[in-house]
C-alpha positions as CSV (number, residue, x, y, z in Angstrom):
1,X,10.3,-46.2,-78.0
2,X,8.7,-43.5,-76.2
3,X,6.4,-46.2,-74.3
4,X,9.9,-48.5,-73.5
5,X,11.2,-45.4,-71.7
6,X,8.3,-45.0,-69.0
7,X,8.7,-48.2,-66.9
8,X,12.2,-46.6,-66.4
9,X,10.6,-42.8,-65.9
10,X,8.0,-44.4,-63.0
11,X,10.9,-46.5,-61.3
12,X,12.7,-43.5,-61.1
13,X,10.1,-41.4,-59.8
14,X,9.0,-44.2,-57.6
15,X,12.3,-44.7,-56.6
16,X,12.6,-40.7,-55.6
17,X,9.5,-40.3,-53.9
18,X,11.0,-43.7,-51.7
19,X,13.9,-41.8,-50.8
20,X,11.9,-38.3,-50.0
21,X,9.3,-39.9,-47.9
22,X,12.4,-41.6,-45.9
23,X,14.3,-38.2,-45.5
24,X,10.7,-36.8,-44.5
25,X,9.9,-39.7,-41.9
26,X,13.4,-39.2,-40.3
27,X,12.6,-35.2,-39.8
28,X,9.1,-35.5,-38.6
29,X,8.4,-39.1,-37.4
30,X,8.5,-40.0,-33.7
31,X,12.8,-40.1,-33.8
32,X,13.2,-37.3,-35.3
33,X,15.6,-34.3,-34.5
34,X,12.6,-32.3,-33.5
35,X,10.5,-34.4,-31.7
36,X,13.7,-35.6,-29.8
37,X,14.4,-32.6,-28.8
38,X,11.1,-31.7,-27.8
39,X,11.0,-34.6,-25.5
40,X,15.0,-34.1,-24.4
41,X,13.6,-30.4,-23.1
42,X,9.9,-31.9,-21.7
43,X,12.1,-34.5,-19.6
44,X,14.7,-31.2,-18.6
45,X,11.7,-28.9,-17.7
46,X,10.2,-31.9,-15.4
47,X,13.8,-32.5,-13.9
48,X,14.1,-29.3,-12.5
49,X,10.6,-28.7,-11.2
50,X,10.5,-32.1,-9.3
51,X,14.0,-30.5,-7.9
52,X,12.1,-27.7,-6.5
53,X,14.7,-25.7,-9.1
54,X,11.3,-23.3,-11.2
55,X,13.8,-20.0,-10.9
56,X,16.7,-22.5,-13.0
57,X,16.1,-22.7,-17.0
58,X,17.0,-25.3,-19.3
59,X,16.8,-25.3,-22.9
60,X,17.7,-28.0,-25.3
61,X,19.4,-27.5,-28.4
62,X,19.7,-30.5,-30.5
63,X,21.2,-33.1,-28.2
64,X,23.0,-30.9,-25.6
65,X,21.3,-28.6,-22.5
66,X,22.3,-24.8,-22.2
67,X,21.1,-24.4,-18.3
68,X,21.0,-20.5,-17.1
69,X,20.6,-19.8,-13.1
70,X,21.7,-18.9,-9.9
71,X,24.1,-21.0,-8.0
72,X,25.0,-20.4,-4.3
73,X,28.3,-22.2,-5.0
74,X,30.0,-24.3,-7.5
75,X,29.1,-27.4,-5.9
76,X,25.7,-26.3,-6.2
77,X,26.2,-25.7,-9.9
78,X,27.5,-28.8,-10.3
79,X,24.5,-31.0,-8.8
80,X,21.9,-29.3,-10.7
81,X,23.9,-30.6,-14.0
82,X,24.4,-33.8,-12.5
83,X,20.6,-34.2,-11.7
84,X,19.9,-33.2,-15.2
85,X,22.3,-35.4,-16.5
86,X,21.0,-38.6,-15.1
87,X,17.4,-37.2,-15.9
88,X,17.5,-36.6,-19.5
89,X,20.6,-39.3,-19.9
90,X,22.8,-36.2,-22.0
91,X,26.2,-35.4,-21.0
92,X,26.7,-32.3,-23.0
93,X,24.9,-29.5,-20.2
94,X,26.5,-25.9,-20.9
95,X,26.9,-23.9,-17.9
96,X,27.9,-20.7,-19.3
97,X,24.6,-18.8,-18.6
98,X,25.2,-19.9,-14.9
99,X,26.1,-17.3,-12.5
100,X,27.3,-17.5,-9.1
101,X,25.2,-15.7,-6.2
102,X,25.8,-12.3,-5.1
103,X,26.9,-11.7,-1.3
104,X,24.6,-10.1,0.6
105,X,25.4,-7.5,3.6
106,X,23.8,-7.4,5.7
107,X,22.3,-11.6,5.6
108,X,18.3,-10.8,6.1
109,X,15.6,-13.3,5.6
110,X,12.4,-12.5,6.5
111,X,8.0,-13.3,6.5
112,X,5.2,-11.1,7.8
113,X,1.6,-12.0,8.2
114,X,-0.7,-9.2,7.7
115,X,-4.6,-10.2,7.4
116,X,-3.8,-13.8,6.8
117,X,-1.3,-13.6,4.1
118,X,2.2,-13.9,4.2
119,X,4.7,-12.5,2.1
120,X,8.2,-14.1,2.6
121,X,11.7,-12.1,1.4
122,X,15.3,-12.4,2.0
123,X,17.9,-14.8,1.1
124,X,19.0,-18.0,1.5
125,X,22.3,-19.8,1.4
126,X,21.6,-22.9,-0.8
127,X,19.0,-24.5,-2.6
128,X,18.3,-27.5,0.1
129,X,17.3,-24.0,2.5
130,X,15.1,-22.5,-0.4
131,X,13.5,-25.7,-1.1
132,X,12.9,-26.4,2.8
133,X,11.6,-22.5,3.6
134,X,9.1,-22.6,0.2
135,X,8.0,-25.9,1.3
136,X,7.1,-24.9,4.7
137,X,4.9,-22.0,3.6
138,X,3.5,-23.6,1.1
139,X,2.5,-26.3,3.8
140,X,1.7,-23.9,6.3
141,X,-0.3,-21.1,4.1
142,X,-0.8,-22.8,1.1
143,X,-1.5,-20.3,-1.7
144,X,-2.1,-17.3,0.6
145,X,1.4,-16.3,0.4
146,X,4.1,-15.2,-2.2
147,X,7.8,-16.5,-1.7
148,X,10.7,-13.7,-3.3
149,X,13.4,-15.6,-1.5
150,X,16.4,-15.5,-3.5
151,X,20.1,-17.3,-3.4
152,X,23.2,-15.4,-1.8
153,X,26.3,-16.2,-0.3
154,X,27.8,-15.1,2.9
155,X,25.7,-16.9,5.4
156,X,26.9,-16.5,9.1
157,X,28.6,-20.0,10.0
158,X,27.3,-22.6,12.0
159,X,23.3,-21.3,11.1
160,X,21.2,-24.0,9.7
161,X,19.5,-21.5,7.3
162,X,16.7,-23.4,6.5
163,X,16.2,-25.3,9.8
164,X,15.6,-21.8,11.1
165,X,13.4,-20.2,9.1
166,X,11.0,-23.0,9.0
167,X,11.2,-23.0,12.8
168,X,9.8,-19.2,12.8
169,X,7.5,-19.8,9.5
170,X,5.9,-22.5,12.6
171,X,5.6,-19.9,15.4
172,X,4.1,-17.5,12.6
173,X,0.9,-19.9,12.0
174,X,-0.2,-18.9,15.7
175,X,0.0,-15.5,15.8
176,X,-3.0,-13.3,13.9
177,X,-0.2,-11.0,12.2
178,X,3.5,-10.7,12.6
179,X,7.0,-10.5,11.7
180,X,9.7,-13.4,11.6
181,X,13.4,-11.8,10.8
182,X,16.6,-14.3,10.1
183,X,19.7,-11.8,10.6
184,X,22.9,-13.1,11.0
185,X,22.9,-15.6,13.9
186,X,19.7,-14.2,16.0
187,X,15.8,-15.0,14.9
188,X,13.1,-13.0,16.1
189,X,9.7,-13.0,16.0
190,X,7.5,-10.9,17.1
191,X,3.7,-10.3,16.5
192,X,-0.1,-10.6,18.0
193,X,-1.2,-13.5,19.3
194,X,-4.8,-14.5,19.7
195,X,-4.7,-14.6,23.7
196,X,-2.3,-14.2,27.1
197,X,-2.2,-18.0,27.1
198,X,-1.7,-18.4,23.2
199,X,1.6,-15.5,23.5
200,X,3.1,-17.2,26.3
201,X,3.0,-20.7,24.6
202,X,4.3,-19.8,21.0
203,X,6.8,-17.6,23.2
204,X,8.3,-20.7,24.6
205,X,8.3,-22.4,20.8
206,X,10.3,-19.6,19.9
207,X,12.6,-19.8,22.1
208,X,13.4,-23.9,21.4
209,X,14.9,-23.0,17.8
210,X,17.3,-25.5,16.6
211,X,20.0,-24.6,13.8
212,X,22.4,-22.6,16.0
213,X,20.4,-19.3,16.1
214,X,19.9,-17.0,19.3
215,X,16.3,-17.2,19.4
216,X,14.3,-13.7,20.7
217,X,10.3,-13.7,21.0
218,X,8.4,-10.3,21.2
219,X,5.2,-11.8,21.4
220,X,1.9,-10.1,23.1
221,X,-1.4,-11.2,23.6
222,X,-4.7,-8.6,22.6
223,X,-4.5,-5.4,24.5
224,X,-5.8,-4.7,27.8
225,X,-7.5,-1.8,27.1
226,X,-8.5,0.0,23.7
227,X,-10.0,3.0,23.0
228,X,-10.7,4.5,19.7
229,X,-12.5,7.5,17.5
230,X,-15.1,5.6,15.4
231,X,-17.9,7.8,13.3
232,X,-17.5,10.7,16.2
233,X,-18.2,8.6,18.7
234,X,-14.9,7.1,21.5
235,X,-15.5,3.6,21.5
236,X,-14.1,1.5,24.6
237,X,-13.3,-2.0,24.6
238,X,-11.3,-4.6,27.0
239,X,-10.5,-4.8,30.9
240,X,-11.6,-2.5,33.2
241,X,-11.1,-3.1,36.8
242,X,-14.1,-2.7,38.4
243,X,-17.7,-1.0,37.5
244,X,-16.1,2.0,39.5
245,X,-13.8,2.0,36.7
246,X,-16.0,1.2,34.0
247,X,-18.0,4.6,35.1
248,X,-14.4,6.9,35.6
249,X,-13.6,5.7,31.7
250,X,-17.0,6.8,30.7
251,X,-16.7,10.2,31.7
252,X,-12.9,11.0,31.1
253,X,-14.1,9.8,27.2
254,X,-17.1,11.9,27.7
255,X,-15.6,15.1,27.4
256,X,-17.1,16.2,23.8
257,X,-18.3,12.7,22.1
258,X,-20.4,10.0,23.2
259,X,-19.1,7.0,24.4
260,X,-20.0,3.2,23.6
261,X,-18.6,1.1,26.5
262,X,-17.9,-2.2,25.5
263,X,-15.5,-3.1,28.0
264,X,-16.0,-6.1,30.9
265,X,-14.5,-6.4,34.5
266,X,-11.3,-8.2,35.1
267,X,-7.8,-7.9,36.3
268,X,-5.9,-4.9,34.6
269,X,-2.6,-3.6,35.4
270,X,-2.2,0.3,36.4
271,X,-3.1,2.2,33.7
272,X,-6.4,3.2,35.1
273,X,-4.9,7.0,35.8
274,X,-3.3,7.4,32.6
275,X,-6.2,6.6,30.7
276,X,-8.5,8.9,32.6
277,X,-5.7,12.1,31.7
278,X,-5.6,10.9,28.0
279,X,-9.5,9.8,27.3
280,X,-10.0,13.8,26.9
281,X,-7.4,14.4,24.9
282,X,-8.6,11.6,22.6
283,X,-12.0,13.0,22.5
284,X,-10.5,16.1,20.7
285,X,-8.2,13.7,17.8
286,X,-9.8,13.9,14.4
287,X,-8.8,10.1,14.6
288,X,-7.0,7.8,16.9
289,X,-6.7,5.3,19.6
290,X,-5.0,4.3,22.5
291,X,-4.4,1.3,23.9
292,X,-2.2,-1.0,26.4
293,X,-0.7,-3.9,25.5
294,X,2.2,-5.6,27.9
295,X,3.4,-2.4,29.9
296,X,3.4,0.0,26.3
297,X,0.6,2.7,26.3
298,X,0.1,3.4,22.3
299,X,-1.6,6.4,20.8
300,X,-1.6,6.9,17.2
301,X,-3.6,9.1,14.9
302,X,-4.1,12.5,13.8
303,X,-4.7,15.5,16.4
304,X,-4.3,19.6,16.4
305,X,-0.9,20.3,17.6
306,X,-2.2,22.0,21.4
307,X,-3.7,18.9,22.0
308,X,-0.8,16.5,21.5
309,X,1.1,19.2,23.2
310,X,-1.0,18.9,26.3
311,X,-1.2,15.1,26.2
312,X,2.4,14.7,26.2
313,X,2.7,16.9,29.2
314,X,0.1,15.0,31.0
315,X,1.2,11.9,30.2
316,X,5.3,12.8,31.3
317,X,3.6,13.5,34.4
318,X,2.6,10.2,35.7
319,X,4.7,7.4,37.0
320,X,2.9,3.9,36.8
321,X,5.7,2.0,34.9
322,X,3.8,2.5,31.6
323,X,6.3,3.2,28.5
324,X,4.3,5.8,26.0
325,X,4.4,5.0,22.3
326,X,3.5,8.5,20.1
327,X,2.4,7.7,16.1
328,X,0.2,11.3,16.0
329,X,0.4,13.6,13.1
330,X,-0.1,17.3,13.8
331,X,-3.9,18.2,11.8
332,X,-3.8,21.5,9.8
333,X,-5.5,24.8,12.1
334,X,-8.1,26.4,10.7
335,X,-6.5,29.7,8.7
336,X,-9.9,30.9,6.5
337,X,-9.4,34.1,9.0
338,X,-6.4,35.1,7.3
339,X,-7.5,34.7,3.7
340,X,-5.8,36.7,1.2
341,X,-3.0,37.4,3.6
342,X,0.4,36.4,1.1
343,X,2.6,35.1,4.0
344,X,4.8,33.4,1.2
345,X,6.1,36.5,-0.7
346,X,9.4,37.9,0.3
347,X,11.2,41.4,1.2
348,X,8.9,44.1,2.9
349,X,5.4,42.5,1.6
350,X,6.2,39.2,4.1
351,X,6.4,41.0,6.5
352,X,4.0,43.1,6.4
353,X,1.5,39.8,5.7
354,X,3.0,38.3,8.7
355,X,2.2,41.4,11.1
356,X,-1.3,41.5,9.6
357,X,-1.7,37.6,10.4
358,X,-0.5,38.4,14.0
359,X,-2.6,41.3,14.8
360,X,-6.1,38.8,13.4
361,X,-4.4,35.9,15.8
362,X,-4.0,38.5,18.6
363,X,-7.2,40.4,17.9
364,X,-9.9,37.8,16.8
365,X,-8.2,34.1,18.7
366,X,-7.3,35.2,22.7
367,X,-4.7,33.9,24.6
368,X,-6.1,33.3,27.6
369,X,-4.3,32.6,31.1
370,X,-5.7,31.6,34.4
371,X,-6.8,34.4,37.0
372,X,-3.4,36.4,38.2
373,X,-1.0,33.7,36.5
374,X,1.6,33.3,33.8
375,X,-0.4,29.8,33.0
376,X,-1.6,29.5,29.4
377,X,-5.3,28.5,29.8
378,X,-5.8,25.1,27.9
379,X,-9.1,26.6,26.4
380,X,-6.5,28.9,24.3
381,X,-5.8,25.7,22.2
382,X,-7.4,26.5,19.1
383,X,-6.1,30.3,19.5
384,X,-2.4,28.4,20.0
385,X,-2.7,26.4,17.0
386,X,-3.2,29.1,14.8
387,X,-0.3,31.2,16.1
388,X,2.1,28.4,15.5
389,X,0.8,28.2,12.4
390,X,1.7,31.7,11.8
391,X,5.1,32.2,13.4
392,X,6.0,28.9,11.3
393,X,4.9,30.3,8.3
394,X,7.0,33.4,9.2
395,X,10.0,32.4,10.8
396,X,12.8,33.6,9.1
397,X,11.5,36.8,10.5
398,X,11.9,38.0,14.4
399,X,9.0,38.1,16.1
400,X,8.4,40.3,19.8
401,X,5.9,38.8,22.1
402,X,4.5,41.5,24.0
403,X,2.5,40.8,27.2
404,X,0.0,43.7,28.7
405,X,-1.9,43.5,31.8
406,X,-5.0,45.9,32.9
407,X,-4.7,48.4,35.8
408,X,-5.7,47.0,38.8
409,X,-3.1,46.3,41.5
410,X,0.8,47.8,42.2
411,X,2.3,48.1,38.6
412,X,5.5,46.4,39.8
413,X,3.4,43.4,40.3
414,X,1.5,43.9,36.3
415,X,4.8,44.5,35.0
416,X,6.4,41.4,36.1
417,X,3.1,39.6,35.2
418,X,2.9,40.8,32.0
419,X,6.4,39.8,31.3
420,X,5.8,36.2,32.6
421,X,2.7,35.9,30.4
422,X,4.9,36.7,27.5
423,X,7.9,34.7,28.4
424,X,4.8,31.6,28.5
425,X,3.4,32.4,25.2
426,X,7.3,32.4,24.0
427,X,8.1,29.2,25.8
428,X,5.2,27.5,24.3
429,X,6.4,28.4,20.9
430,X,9.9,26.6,21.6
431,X,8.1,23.4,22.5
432,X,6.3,23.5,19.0
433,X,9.6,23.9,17.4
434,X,10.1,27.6,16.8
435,X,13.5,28.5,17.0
436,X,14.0,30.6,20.8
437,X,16.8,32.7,18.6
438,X,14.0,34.7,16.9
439,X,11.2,35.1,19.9
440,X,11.7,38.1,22.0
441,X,9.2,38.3,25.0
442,X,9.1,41.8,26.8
443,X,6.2,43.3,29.6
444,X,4.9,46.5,29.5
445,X,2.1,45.9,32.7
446,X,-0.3,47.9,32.3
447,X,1.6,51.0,30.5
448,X,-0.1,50.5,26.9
449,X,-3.9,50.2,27.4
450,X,-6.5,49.9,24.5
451,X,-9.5,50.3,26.2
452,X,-10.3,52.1,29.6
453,X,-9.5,50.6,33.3
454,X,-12.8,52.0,34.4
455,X,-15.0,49.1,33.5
456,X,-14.4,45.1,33.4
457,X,-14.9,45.0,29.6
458,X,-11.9,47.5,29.3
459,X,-9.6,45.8,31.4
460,X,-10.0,42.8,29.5
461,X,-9.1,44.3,26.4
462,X,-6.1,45.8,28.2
463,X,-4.7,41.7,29.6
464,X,-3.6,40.8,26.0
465,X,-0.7,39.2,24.2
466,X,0.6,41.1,21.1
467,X,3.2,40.4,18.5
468,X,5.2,42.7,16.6
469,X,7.2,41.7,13.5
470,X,10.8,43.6,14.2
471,X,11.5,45.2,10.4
472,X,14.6,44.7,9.0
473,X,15.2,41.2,10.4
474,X,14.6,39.2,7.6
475,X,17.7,36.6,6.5
């Protein structure tokens, strides 16, 4: 009996095993649910990269799409699912991770090229405009750049977005670095071109943009003239307009460095003047350079304050048409003199510290003025930066300037002298920013001497500046 039953037992295991391996064939064959859907998200991922669509994501779930983006509009919306649809032949693509773009205020787009690379930012108003600007720099730069554009609405009307910026991504391929800027309805680009000839003609290519933008170009060739602090040494390079001029540049950069001239002779515009008042000045900068470039006189760097304070003087002076362009920083004075003074503290023990930093300015760093003048000697630099330094550090006190002359001459004459001096020194301070509220300048000729009249060393002790800190003043 038992051997009767196992033809049945087999069948019915064979039968079983029949139906498993069909339910197992129809999970994992080549129709399953899993491969299919593998393939229906393969075929989605490739739909929207050939669309140019990488920041969209789609992701299939059995047989439907849930797609999650950025949309400039619903229109837009709707084409990327229709382009999916006819892609991956499924109707069912959920939109309800799809968001509209944001408005943007003010509507920027934007590339620089710095060192070869570009980096492109902004907005645009649709995907045809983000597919048309990526492309362009991607044809243009290939993978030396990185594109953050991203999709928003409120787009001035009647500007072909794209058209544009692709026009100014162009103009940017001839320039050795600058800026293109979409805003609104106006393109500009601006930037350093390789020569004269190579400014003038990506100027003109500019200025042909299509797209119904108001095209600007601030484009300028290499400077005319550069000069610039390199391992303590001024370093001269471009135009000059004659060997006479070549020579004149030499010396004026002279002044306390060596020079390497590297410039050649050929037509310059006026600057030659300027640059023989500033070369000195530059000679002094801890670093820096000047140059001229299309009528703009630049001078950038870092500098003590008496220095840049001069230089701007000198260079207000002169009238040759030349706009001046400042990007100095003011370098730190030498204070070791007036270690362990505590200029910080408050109450009576400030201003105490603040007298005793006056008296070593006074005492040890001479203001020094030229012969029988109320003209600040521009030898007294150092001496200047050092007092600024000091009446900053101490200027919620008020500070008398007190001017003293020897005792030669009518003292109607020293007094008013003496007074001038002072009222120089105080002046001075107002153009470094010291508030004129809390300077008082006063004379006293020759009335307080510290040293004898009798010989020349005493009456140069007696023609002095001196501060006093007034007690009591403090806010």
């Amino acid at each position: 009996m038992e051997s009767e039953k196992l033809p049945w037992k087999l069948l019915w295991i064979g039968g079983a095993g029949f139906v498993l391996l069909g339910i197992f064939t129809a999970w994992l064959g080549p129709n399953s649910a899993s491969n299919i859907e593998a393939r229906l998200q393969r075929t989605a991922d490739a739909a929207l990269a050939s669309a140019s669509l990488t920041s969209w994501n789609a992701r299939a779930q059995g047989a439907a799409i849930e797609l999650e983006g950025v949309a400039a509009t619903e229109d837009d919306k709707r084409e990327v699912v229709a382009a999916l649809k006819v892609a991956t032949g499924v109707g069912n693509v959920r939109t309800h991770k799809v968001i509209l773009a944001p408005v943007a205020d003010p509507y920027v787009w934007s590339a620089r090229k710095e060192n070869g690379f570009v980096t492109i930012e902004g907005v645009a108003p649709s995907r045809q405009a983000l597919i048309a600007i990526h492309g362009a720099a991607t044809k243009f730069y290939s993978s030396k750049m990185i594109d953050k554009t991203t999709l928003a609405s409120g787009a001035p009307d009647g500007v072909d977005w794209g058209l544009a910026a692709v026009h100014g991504l162009e103009a940017l391929v001839k320039l050795q670095r600058g800026t293109v800027r979409l805003s609104g309805a106006e393109l500009i680009v601006s930037g350093l071109a390789p020569s004269d000839a190579e400014a003038r003609t990506t100027s003109a290519w500019v200025m042909r943009a299509k797209g119904g933008v108001k095209p600007k170009a601030e484009i300028v060739g290499p400077p005319e003239f550069v000069a610039a602090v390199e391992d303590r040494k001024i370093v001269l390079q471009g135009k000059a307009a004659s060997p006479d001029a070549q020579r004149a540049l030499v010396r004026a950069a002279n002044a306390s460095r060596s020079t390497v001239d590297q410039t050649y002779i050929a037509p310059v515009g006026a600057w030659q003047g300027r640059m023989v008042k500033a070369l000195p000045a530059l000679a002094q900068f801890e670093r820096g350079e000047i140059s001229v470039q299309a009528g703009v006189v630049r001078i950038k760097g870092e500098a003590p304050g008496s220095v840049l304070a001069y230089l701007r003087k000198d260079m207000a002076q002169i009238q040759d048409g030349y706009l001046v362009e400042y990007a100095v920083s003011e370098s730190e004075a030498d204070l070791s003199e007036f270690a362990g003074l505590n200029i910080s503290q408050g109450g009576k023990g400030k201003l105490e510290a603040c007298q005793s930093a006056f008296n070593r300015v006074a005492g040890v760093n001479r203001i020094v003025f030229a012969s029988n003048r109320a003209e600040i000697a521009r030898v007294s630099g150092a001496s200047l930066d050092r007092l600024v330094t000091v009446a900053r550090s101490c200027a919620d006190l008020k500070i008398e300037i007190q001017g003293h002359t020897d005792g030669t001459g009518r003292r109607s004459a020293n007094l008013a002298l003496s007074r001038e001096r002072a009222d120089a020194v105080k002046n001075y301070l107002v153009e470094r920013g010291l508030s004129a509220d809390r300077l008082t300048a006063v004379g006293f000729g020759p009335d307080r001497p510290v040293a004898s009249n009798r010989t020349e060393n005493g009456r140069a002790k007696n023609r002095r500046i001196e501060f006093r800190v007034l007690r009591g003043e403090t806010r």
